[in-house]
N, C-alpha and C positions, 0 to 999 in steps of 0.2 A: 360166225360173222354176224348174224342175226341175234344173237344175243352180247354182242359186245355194243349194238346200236344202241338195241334196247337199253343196256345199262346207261350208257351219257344221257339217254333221251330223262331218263328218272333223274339225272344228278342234276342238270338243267333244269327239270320243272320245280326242282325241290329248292334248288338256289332262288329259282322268281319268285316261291311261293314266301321263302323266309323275307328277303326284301320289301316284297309286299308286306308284310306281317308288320314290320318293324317301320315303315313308311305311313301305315294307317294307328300303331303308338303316339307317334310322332306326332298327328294332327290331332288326335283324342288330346293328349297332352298340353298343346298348344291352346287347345279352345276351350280347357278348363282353367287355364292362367286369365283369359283374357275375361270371360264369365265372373271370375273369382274379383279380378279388377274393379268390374264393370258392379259387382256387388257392394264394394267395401272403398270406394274411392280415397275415404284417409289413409289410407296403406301406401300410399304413393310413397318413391325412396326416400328413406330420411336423410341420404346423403345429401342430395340437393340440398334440400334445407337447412342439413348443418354447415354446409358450403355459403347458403345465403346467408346464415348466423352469425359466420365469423367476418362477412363482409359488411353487412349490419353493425357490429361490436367497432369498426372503424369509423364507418360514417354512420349516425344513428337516424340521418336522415332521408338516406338513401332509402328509394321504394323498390319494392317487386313486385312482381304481375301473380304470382303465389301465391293467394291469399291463407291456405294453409300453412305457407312457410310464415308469414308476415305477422301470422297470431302468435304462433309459438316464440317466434322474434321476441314479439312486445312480451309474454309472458315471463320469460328467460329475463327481459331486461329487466324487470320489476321485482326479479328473484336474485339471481345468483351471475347475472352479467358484470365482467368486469370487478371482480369482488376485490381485488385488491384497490382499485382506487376507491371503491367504495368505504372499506376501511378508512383508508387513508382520510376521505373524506371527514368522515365520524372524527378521527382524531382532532386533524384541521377545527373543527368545529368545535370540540371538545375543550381546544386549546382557546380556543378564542372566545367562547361562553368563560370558560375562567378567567380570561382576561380581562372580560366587561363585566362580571359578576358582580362584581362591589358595584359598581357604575347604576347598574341597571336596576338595580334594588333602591335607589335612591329616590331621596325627594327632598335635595340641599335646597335652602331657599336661596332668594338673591341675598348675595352676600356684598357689605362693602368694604374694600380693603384699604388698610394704613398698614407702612412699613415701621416694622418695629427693628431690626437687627438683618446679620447675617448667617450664613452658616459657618461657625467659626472652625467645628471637629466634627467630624461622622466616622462614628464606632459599631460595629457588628462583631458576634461572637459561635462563629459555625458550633462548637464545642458547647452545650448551657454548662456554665458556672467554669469555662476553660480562658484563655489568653484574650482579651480582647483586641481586635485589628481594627489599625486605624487605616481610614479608606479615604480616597480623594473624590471619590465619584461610585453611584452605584441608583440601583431601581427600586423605588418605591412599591413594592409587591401586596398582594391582598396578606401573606404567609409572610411579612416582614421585609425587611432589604434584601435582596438578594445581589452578588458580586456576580458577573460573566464575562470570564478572560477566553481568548479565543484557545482553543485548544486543550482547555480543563473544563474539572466538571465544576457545573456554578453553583456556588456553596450560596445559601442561606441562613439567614439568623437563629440559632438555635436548630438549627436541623439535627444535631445530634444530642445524645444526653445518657448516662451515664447511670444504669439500674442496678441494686441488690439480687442478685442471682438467686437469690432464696424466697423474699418479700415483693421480689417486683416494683419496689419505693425506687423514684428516680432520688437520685444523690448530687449534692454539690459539693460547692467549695463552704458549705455553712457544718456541712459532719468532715469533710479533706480540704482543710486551706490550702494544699499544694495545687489540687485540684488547678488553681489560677492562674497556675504556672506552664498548662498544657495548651500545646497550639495545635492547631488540624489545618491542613490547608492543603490544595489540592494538587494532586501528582501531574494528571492527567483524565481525561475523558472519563476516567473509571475508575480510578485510585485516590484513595489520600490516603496523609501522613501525619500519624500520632509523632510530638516530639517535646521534648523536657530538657533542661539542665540537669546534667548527668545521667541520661541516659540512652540508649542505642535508641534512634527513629524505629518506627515501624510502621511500613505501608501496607496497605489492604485494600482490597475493591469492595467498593460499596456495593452492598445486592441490589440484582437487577428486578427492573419494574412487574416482573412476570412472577416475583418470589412472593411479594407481598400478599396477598391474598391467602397462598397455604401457611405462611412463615410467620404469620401476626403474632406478637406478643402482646398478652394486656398485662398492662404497666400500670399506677397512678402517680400522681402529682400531688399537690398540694389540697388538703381535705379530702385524699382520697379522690379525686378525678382521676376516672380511668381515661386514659390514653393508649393508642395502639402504635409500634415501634417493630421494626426487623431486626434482628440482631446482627451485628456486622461477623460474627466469628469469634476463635477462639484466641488468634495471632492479636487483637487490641484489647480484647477481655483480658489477657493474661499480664500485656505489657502495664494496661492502668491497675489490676490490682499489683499489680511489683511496685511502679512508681507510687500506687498510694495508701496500699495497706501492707507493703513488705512480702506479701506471698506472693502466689500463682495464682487466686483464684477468689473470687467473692464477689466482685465487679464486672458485670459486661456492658457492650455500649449498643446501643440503641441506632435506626434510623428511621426518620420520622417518614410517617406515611401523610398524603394529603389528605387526610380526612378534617372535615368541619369539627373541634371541639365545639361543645354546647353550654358557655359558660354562663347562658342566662336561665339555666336548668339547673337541677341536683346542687351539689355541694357547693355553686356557685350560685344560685338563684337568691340569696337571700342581700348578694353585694347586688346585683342588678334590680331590685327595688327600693335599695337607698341611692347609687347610682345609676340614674334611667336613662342613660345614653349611652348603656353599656349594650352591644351587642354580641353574638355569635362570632361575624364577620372580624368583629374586633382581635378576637385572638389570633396569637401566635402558631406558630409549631410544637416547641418544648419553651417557650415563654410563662414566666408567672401567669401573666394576666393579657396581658396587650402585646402586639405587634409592633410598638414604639413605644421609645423612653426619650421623652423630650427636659431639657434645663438650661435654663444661661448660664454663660460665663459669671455674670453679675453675682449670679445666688450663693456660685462656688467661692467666688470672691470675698464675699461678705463672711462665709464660715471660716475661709483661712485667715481671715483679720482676727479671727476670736482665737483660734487655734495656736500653744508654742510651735508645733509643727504642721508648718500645712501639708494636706494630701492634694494626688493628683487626682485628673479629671476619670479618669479610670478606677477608683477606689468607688465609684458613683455609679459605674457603669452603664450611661446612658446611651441613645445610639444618634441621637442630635443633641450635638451645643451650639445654642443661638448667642451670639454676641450684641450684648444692648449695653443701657443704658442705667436699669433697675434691676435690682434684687428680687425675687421672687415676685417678679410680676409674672410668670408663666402659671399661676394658678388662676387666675381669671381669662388666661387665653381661653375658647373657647373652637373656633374656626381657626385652622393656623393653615396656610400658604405655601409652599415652598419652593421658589424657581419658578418655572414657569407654570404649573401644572396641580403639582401633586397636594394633595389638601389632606390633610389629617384635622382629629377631632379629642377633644381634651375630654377623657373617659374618667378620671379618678383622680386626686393626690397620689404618689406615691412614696408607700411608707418604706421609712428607711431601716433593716434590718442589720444585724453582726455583719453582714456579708462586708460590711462598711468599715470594720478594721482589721480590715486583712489588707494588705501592703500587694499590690498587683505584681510589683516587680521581684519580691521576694518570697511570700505566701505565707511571710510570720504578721501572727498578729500586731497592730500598730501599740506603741505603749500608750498613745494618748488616746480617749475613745472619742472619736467625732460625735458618733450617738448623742454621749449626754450633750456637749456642747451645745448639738441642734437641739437637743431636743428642752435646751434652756428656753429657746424664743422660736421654737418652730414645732409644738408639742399641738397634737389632734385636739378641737374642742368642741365639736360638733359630739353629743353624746351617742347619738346614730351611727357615727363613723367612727368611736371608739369601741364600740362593742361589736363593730367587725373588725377592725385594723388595730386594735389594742390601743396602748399609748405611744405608739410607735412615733417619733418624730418625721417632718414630713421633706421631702428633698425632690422635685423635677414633678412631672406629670405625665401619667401611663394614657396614653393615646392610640385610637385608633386609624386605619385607612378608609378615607372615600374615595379619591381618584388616585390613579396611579398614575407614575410619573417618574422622571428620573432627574436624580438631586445631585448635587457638587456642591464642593466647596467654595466658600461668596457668592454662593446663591441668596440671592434677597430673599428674605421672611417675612410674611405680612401676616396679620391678625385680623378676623371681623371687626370691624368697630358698630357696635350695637346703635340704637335709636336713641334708648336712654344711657349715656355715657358718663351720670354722676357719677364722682368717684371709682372711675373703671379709671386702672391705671392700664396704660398700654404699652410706657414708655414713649420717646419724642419719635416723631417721623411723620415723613408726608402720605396724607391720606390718597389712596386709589382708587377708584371701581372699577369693576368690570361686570 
């Protein structure tokens, strides 16, 4: 019996002693968290903070008593807060810097307006050297006219164009006259459609804005101007070399990237210092030279009087016909008007090449050559301007964008009317200012 005492007496002191043991862990423990605190204060939870962060990111101007949380706040915001509207932001702005770009670059003087005519046709051609489309209405762009129907994608002037898969040489309807006979126009949001007389359509999605950068081709243009382009595929490369060279393959088509050509540099530098109103901004997409082809009714007029067969306004392919009163009074425009808004700038004559007897509606050459007719009594004689433009006869005037704006058809046209207006034809109309 005295040794069964003994034994619980041992197993009770050795239970209090371990309890004890692990009771004075416990406080050791304790007072080295609060010590370790009491050292290093920025260690504080960064829950909280990221709890204040996200309440912060709602209201940016909500404060906290925190001030360790309130730094990290403002740093995050200055960095990586909210990054998606921040993009968005950039683009926003991105969009709207191209939109005032031509604007902002300026230094129009006052200008004083006289009405000379209307807008009689407005022509744009998504396709270069394809079907031209006749338009009721559309937007005066830095990149040319651009068309925006709700629910497709908005085609622009020359946006596309047509390359030797070998040479990279962009091609028209001046090496393929059927070429004129090809229309584009859009499916949807994402698609267009190549189509011809006789033969099967074919739709394809333009590449997306994210391709351009790895997918660049460099292309050239006329003297060799390079140009950068996306290739649409091989489903319209293969249809326009069928429809224009009989095979499967030699031809692919291009889609223009927004990059600024630099037509007052390189291969282009030597027309901009016999033309010095030429600039950069001027240019097109896959346009010859400019972003507008302006002429009257009158001009056209007057050649078909000479003509046994007159041609259409499309055999010219201009992308404004003014409706006046005179014949080639568009080469002295110099300020021109249009609607309420949009101003364009008379950049060059524009010389008239073969492209001029090829028949729009059919793609055969015309038997009479307008050429010589013009170029009986509308022949270059400025010795400066022929030994860049040849003897090319001259028809409409290549013009650039200064303000943008959005044009229709019988929209009133006005012209500067200069200080000194000797012998400045304008044609008849009442003078305006603004």
């Amino acid at each position: 019996m005295f040794e069964s005492d003994f034994n619980s007496r041992i197993v009770i002191t050795c239970s209090i002693a371990v309890f004890l043991g692990i009771l004075y862990w416990n406080l050791r423990s304790n007072s080295s968290i609060e010590k370790s605190k009491r050292k290093n204060p920025s260690n504080k939870s960064n829950g909280g903070c990221e709890q204040k962060s996200e309440t912060n990111k709602t209201n940016l101007h909500e404060t906290t008593s925190n001030d360790d949380c309130e730094e990290k706040i403002q740093t995050n915001l200055n960095e990586t807060i909210n990054k998606d509207c921040d993009d968005n932001l950039q683009i926003q702005v991105k969009k709207k810097t191209s939109e005032i770009n031509v604007e902002t670059k300026l230094n129009i003087p006052k200008l004083k307006w006289v009405k000379v005519g209307r807008v009689e046709e407005l022509y744009y051609y998504p396709l270069k050297s394809g079907r031209g489309k006749t338009i009721t209405e559309c937007k005066f762009t830095e990149y040319g006219i651009s068309v925006e129907d709700e629910g497709l994608l908005t085609l622009r002037d020359r946006m596309f164009m047509v390359y030797n898969e070998e040479t990279f040489k962009f091609q028209t309807a001046r090496h393929y006259p059927t070429m004129i006979l090809v229309s584009l126009s859009a499916v949807d949001q994402y698609k267009v459609k190549l189509e011809a007389v006789g033969m099967p359509s074919v739709v394809f999605r333009v590449p997306e804005k994210s391709e351009k950068s790895s997918a660049a081709i460099a292309c050239s243009m006329w003297f060799g101007e390079p140009v950068k382009c996306i290739d649409c595929g091989p489903e319209p490369a293969e249809w326009l070399s069928r429809f224009l060279t009989g095979t499967n393959s030699g031809l692919r088509l291009g889609y223009s990237m927004p990059d600024r050509r630099e037509i007052t540099k390189g291969t282009w530098e030597r027309f901009a210092k016999v033309f010095n109103t030429m600039r950069d901004e001027d240019s097109g997409l896959f346009s010859d030279l400019t972003s507008y082809m302006l002429m009257t009714s009158k001009s056209l007029d007057n050649l078909n009087e000479r003509l046994e067969t007159p041609v259409p306004t499309l055999q010219f392919r201009p992308n404004i016909v003014v409706s006046n009163d005179e014949p080639f009074v568009e080469d002295n425009w110099e300020w021109i008007k249009i609607g309420d808004r949009a101003i364009i700038r008379n950049v060059k004559p524009c010389p008239r090449c073969k492209m001029t007897r090829i028949d729009p509606e059919t793609g055969n050459v015309a038997k009479e050559e307008p050429l010589k007719t013009l170029y009986s009594f509308r022949k270059q004689t400025d010795p400066a301007k022929i030994a860049l433009d040849g003897p090319a006869p001259l028809m409409g005037i290549y013009c650039g964008l200064y303000i943008t704006g959005r044009v229709k058809l019988k929209d009133d046209v006005f012209v500067h009317l200069p200080e000194d207006t000797e012998n400045f034809k304008l044609s008849n109309g009442q003078e305006v200012e603004i």
